[in-house]
DSSP file (Angstrom, degrees, kcal/mol; ACC not computed):
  #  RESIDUE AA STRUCTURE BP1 BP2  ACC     N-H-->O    O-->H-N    N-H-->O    O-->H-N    TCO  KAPPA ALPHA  PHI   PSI    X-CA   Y-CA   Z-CA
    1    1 A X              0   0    0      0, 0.0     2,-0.5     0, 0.0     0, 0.0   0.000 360.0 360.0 360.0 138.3  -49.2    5.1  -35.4
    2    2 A X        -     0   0    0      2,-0.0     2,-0.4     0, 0.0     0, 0.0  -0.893 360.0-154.0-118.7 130.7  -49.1    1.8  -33.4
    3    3 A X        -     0   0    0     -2,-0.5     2,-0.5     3,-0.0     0, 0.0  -0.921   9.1-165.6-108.6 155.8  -46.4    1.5  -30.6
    4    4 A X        -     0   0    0     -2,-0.4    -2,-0.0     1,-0.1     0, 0.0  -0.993  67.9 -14.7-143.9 128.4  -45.4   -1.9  -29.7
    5    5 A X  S    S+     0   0    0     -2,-0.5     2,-0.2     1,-0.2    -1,-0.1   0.612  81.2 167.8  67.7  12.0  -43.3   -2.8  -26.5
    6    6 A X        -     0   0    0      1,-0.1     2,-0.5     2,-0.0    -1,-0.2  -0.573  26.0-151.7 -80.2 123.3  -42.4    1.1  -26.0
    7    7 A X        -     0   0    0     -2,-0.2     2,-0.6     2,-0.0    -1,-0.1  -0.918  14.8-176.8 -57.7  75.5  -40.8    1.5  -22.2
    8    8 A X        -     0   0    0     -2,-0.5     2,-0.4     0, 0.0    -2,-0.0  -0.880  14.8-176.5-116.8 114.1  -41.7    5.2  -21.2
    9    9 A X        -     0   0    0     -2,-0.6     5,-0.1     1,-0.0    -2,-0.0  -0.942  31.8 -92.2-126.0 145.1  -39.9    5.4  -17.6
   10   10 A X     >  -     0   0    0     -2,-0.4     4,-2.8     1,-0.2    -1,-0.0  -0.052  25.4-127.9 -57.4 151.5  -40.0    8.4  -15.2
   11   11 A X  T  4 S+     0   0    0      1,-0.3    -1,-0.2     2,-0.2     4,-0.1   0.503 109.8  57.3 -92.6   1.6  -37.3   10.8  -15.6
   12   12 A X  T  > S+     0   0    0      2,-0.1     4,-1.3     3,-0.1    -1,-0.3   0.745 103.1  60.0 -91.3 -36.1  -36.6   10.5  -11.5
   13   13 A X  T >4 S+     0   0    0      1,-0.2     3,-0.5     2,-0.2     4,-0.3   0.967  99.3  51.2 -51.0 -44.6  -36.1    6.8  -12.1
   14   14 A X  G >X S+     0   0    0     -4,-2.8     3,-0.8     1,-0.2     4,-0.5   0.930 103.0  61.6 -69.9 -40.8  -33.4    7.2  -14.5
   15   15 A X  G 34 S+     0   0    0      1,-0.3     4,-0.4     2,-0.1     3,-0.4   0.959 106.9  43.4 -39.0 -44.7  -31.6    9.4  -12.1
   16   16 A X  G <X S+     0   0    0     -4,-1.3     4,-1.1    -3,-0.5    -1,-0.3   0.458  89.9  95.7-110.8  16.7  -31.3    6.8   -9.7
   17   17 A X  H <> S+     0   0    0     -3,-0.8     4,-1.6    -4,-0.3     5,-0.3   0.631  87.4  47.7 -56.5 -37.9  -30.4    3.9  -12.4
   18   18 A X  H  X S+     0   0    0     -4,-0.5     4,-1.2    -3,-0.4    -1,-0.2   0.824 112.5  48.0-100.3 -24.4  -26.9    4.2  -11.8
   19   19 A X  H  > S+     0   0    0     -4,-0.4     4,-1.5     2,-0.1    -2,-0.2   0.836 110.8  48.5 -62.9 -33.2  -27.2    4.1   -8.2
   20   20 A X  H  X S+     0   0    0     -4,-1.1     4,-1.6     2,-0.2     3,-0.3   0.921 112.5  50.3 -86.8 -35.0  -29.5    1.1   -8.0
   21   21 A X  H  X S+     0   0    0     -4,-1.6     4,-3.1     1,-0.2     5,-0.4   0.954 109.5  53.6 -56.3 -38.4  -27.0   -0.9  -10.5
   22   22 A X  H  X S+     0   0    0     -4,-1.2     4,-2.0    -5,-0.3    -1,-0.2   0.926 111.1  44.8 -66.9 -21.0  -24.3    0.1   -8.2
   23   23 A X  H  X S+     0   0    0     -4,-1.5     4,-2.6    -3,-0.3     5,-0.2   0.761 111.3  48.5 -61.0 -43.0  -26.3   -1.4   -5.4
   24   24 A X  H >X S+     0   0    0     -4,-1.6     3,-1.7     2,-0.2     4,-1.7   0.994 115.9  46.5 -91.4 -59.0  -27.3   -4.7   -7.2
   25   25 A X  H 3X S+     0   0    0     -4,-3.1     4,-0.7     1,-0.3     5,-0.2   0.847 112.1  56.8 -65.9 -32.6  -23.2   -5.3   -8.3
   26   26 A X  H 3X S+     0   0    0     -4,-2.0     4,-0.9    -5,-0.4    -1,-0.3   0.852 112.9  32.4 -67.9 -29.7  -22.6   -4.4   -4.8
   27   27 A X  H <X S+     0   0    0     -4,-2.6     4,-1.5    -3,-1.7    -2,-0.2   0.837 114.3  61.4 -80.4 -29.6  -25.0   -7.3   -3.3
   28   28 A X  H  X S+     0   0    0     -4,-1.7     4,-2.7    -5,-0.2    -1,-0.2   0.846 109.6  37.5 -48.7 -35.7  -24.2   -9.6   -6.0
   29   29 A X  H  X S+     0   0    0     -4,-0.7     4,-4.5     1,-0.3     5,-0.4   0.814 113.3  63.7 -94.7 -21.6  -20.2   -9.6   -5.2
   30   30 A X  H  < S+     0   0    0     -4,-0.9     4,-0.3    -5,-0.2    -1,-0.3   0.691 106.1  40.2 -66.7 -21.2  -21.4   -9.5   -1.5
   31   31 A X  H  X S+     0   0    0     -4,-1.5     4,-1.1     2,-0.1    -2,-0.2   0.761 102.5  67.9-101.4 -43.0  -23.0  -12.8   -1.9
   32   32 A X  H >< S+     0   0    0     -4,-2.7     3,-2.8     1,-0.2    -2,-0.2   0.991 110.8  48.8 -40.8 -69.9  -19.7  -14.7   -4.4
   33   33 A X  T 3< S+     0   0    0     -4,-4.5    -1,-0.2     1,-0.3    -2,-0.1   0.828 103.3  49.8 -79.3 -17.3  -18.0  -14.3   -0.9
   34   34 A X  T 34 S+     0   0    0     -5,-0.4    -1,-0.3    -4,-0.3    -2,-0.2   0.741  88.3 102.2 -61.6 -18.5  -20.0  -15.6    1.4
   35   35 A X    <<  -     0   0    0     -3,-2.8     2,-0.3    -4,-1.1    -3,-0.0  -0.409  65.2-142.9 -71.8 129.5  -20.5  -18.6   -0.5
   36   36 A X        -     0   0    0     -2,-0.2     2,-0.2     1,-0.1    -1,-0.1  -0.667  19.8-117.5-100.7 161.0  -18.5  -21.5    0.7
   37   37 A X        -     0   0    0     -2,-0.3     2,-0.2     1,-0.1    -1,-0.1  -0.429  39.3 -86.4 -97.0 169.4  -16.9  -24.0   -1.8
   38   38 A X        -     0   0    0     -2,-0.2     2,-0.3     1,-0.0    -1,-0.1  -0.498  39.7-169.1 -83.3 134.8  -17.8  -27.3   -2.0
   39   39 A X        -     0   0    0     -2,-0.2    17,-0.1     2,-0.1    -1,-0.0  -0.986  33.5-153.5-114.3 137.5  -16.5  -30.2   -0.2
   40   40 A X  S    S+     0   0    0     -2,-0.3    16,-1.0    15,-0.1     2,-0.7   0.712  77.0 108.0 -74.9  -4.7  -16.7  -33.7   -0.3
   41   41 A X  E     +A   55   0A   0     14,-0.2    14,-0.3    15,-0.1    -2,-0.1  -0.433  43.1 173.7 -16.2  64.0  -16.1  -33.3    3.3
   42   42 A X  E     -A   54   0A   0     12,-2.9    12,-2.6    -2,-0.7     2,-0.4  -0.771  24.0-143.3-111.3 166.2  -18.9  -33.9    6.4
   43   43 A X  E     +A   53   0A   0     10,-0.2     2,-0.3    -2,-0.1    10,-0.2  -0.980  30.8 169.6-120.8 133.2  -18.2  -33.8   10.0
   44   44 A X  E     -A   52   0A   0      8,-3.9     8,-1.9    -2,-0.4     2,-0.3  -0.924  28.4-118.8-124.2 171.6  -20.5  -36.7   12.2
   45   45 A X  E     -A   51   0A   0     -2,-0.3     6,-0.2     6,-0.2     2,-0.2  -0.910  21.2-134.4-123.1 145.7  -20.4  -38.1   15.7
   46   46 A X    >   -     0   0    0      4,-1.5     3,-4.5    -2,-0.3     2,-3.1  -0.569  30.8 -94.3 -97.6 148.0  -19.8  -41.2   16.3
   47   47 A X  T 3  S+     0   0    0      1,-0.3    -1,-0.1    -2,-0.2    -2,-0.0   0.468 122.4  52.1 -66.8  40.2  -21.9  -43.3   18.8
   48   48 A X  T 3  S-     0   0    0     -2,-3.1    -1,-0.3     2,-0.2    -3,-0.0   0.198 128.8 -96.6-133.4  12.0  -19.9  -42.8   21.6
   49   49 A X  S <  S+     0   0    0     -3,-4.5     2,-0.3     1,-0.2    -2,-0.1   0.370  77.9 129.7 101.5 -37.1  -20.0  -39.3   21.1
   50   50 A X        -     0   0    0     -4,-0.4    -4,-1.5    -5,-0.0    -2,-0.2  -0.508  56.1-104.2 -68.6 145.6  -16.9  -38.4   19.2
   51   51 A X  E     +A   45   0A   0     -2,-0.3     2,-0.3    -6,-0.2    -6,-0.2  -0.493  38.7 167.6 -79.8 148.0  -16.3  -36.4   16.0
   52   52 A X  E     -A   44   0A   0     -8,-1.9    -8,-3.9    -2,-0.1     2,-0.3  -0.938  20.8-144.7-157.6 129.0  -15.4  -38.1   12.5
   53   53 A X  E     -AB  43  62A   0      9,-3.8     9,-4.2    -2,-0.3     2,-0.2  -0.838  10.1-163.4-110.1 167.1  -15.2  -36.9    9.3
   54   54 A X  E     -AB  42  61A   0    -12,-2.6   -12,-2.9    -2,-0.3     2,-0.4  -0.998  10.9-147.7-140.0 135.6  -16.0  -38.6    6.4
   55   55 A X  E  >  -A   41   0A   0      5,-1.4     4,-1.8   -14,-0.3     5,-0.3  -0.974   3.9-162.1-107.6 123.2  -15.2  -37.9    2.5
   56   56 A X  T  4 S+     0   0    0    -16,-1.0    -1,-0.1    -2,-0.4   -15,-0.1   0.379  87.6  52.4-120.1  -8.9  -18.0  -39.0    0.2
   57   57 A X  T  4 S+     0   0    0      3,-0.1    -1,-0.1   -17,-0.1    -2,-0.0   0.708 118.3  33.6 -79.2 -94.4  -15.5  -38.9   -2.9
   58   58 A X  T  4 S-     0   0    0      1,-0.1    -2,-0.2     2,-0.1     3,-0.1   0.593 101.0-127.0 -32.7 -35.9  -13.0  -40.9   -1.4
   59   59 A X     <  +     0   0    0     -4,-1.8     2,-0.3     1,-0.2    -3,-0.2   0.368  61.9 150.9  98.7 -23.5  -15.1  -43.2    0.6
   60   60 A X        -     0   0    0     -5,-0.3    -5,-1.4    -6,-0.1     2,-0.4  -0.492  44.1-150.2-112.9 158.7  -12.9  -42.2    3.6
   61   61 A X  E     -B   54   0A   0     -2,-0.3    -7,-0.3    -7,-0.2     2,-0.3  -0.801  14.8-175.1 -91.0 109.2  -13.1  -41.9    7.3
   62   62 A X  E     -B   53   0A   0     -9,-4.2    -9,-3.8    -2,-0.4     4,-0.0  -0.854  21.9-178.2-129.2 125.5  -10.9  -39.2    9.6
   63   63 A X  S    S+     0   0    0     -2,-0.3     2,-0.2   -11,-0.2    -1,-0.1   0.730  84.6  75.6 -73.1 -23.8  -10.8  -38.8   13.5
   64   64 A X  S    S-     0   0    0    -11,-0.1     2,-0.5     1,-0.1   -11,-0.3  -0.652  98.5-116.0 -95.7 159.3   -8.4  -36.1   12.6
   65   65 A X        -     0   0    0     -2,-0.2     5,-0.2     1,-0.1    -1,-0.1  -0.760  38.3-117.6 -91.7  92.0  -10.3  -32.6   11.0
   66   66 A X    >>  -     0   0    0     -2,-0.5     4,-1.1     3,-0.1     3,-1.1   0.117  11.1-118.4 -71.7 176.4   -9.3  -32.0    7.3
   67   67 A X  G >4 S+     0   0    0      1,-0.3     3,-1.9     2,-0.2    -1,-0.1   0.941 110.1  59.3 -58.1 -70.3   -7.7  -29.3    6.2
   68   68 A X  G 34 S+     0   0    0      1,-0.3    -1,-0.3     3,-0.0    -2,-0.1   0.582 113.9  44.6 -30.6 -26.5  -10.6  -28.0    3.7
   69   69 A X  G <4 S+     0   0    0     -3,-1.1    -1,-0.3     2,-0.1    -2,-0.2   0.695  89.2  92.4-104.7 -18.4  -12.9  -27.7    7.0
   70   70 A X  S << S-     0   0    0     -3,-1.9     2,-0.2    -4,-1.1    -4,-0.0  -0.409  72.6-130.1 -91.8 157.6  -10.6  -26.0    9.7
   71   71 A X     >  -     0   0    0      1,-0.1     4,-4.1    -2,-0.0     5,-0.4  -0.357  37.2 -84.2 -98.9-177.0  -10.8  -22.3    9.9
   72   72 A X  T  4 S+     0   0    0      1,-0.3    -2,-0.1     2,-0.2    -1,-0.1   0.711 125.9  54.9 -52.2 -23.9   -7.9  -20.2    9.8
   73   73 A X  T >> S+     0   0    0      2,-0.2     4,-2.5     1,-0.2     3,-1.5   0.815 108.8  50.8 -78.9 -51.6   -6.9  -20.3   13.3
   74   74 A X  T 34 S+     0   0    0      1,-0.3     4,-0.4     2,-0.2    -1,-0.2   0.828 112.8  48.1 -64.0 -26.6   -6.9  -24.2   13.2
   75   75 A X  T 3< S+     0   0    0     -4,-4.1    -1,-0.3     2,-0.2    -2,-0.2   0.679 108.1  50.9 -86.7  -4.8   -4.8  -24.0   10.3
   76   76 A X  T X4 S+     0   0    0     -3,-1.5     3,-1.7    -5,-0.4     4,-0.4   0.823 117.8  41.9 -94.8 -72.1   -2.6  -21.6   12.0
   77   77 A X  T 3< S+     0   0    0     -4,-2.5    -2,-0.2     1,-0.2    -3,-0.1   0.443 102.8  67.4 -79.9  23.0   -2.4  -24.1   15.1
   78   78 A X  T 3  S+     0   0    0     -4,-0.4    -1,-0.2    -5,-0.2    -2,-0.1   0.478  98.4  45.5-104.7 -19.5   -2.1  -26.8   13.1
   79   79 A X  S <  S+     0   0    0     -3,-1.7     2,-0.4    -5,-0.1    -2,-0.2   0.328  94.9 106.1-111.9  -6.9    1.4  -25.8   11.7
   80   80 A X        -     0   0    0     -4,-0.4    -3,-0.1     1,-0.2    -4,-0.0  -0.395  68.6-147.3 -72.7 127.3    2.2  -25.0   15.9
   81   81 A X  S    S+     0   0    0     -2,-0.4    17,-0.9    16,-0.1     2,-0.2   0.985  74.9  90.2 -58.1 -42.7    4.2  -27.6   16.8
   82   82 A X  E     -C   97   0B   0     15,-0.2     2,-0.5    16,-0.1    15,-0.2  -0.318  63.2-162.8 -81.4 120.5    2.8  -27.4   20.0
   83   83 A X  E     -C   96   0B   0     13,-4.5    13,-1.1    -2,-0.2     2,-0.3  -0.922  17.9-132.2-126.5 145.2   -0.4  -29.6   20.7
   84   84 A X  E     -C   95   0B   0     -2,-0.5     2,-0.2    11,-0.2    11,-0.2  -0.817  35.2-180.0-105.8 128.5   -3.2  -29.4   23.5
   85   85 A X  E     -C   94   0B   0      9,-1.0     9,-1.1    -2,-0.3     2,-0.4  -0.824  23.0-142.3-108.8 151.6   -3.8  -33.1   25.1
   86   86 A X  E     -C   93   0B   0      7,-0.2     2,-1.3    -2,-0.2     7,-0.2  -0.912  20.6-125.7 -99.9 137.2   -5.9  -34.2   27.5
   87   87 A X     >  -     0   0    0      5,-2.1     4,-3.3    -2,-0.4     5,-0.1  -0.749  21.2-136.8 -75.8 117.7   -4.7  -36.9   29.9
   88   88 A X  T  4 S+     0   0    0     -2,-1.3    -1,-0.2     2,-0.2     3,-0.1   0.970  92.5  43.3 -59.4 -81.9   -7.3  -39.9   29.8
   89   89 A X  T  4 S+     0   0    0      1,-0.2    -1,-0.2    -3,-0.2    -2,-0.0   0.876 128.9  20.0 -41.6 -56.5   -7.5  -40.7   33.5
   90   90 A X  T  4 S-     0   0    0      2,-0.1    -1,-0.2     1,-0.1    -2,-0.2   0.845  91.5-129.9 -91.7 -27.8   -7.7  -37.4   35.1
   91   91 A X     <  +     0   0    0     -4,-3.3    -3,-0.1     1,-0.3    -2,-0.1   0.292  57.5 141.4  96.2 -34.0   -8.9  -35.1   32.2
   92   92 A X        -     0   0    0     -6,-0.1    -5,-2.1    -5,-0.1    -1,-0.3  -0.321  47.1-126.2 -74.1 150.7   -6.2  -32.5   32.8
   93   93 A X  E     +C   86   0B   0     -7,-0.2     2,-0.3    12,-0.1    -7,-0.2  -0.343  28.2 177.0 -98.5 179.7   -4.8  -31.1   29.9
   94   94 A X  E     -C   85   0B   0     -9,-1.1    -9,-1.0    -2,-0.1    11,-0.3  -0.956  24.4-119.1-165.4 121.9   -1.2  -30.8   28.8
   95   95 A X  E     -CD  84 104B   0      9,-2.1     9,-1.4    -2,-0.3     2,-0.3  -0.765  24.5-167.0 -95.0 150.3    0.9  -29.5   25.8
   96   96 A X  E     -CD  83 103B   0    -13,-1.1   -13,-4.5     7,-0.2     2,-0.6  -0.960  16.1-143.3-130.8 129.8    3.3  -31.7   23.6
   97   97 A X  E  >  -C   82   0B   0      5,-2.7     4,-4.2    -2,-0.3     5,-0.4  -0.700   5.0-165.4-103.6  87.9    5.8  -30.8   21.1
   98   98 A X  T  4 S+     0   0    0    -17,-0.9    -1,-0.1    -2,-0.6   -16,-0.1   0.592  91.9  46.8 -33.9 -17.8    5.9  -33.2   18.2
   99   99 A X  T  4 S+     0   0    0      3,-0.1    -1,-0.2   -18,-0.0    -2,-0.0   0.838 125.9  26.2 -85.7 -63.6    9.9  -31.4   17.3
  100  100 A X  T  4 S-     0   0    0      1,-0.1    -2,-0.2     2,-0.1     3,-0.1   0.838  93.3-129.5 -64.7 -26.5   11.2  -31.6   20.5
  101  101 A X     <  +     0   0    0     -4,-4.2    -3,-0.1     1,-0.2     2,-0.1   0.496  60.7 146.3  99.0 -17.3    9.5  -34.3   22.2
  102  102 A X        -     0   0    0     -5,-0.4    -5,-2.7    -6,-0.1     2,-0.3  -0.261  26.4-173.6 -74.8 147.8    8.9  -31.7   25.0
  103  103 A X  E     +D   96   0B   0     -7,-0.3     2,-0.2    -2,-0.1    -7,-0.2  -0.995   7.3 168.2-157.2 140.4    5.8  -31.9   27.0
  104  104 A X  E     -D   95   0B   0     -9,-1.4    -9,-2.1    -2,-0.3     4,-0.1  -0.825  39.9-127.5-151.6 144.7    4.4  -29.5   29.7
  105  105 A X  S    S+     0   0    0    -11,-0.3     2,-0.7    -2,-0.2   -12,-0.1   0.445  85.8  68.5 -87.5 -22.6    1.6  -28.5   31.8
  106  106 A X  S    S-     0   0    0    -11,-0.1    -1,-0.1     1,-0.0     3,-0.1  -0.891  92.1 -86.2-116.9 139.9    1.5  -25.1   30.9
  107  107 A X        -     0   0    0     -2,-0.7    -2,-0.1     1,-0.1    -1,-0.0  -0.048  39.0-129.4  -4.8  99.1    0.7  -23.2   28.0
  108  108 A X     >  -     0   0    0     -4,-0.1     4,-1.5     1,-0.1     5,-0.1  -0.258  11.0-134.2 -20.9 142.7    3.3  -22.7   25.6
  109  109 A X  H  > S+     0   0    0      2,-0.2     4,-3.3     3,-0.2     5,-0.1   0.944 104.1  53.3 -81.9 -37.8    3.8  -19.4   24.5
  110  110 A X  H  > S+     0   0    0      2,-0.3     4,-2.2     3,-0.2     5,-0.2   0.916 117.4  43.3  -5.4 -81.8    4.1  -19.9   20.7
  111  111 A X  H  > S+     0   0    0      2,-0.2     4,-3.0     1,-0.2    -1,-0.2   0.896 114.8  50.0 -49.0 -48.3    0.5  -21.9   21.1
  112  112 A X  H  X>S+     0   0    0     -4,-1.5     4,-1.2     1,-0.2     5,-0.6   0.982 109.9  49.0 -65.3 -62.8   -0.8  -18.9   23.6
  113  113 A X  H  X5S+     0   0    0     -4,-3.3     4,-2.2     1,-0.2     5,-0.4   0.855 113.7  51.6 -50.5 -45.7    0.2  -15.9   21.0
  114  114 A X  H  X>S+     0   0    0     -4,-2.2     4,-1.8     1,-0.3     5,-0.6   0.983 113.8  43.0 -70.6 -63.3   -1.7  -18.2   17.9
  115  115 A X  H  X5S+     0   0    0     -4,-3.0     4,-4.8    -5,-0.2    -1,-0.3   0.893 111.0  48.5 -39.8 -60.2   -4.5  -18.4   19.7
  116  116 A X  H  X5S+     0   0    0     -4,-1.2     4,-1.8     1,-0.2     5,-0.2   0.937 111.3  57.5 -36.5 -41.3   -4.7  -14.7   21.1
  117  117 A X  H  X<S+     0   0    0     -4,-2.2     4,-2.1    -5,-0.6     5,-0.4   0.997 111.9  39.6 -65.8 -56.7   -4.1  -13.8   17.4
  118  118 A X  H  X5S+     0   0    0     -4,-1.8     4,-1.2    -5,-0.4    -1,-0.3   0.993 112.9  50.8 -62.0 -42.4   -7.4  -16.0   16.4
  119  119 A X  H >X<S+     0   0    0     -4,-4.8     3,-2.9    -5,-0.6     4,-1.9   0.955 115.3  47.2 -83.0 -62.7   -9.5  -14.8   19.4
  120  120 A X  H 3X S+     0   0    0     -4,-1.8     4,-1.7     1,-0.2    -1,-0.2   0.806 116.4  45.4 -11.2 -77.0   -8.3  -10.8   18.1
  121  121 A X  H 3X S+     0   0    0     -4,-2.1     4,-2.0    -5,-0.2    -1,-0.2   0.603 108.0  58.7 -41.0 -24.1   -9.3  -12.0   14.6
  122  122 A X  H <X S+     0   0    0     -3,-2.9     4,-1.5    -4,-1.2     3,-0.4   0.965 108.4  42.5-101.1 -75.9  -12.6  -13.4   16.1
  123  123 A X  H >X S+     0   0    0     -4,-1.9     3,-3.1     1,-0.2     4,-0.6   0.854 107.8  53.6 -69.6 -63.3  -13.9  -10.0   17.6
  124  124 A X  H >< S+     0   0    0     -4,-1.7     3,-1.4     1,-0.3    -1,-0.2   0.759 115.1  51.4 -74.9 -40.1  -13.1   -7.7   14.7
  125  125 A X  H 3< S+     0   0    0     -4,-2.0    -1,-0.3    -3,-0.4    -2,-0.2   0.918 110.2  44.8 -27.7 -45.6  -15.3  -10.6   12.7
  126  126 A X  H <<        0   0    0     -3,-3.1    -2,-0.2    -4,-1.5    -1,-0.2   0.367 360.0 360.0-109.9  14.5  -17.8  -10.5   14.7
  127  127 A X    <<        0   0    0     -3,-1.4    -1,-0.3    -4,-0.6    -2,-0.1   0.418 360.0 360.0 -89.3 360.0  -18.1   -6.2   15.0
């Protein structure tokens, strides 16, 4: 009697078959979310030192940081009314409100709680 292709596997292996699949679905799904999705998106500096993005569909060129690249926090402050400037001459920074009009030297509190909320968010990532 001739066997052909016959698979004779130890009877501890098979035992642990349903563990090691659960293992392999587990890394599998573990790897779908790490994967980032594609954008036509890149971020370069320009020579003088500044950031630009550039979209390689479109052809086009952004000082400002698109949407598809900012992480949540940005997108979070991004919807703040409230925006952190620097003052050209001196360097000191400043806040502006694009609703009001209002503008300030100190923190907002609206701006401070989104941040705190990202830097929170930030350590439980990165435990």
């Amino acid at each position: 009697m001739e066997v052909q292709n016959a698979m004779i596997m130890d009877p501890n292996m098979m035992m642990m078959m349903p563990q090691m699949m659960a293992m392999a679905q587990m890394a599998m799904s573990q790897s779908s979310k790490t994967k980032k999705k594609f954008t036509p998106w890149t971020e370069h500096t320009s020579p003088d030192g500044r950031t630009y993005f550039y979209n390689s569909e479109t052809k086009q060129s952004s000082w400002s940081k698109p949407e598809e690249l900012k992480t949540p926090s940005e997108k979070l402050l991004s919807k703040c009314p409230w925006k952190e400037h620097k003052q050209a001459e001196t360097g000191k920074v400043y806040y502006y409100n694009s609703d009001t009009k209002e503008s300030t030297w100190t923190e907002p509190e609206d701006y401070t709680k989104i941040k705190e909320r990202d830097q929170k968010v930030g350590r439980k990532r990165s435990s």
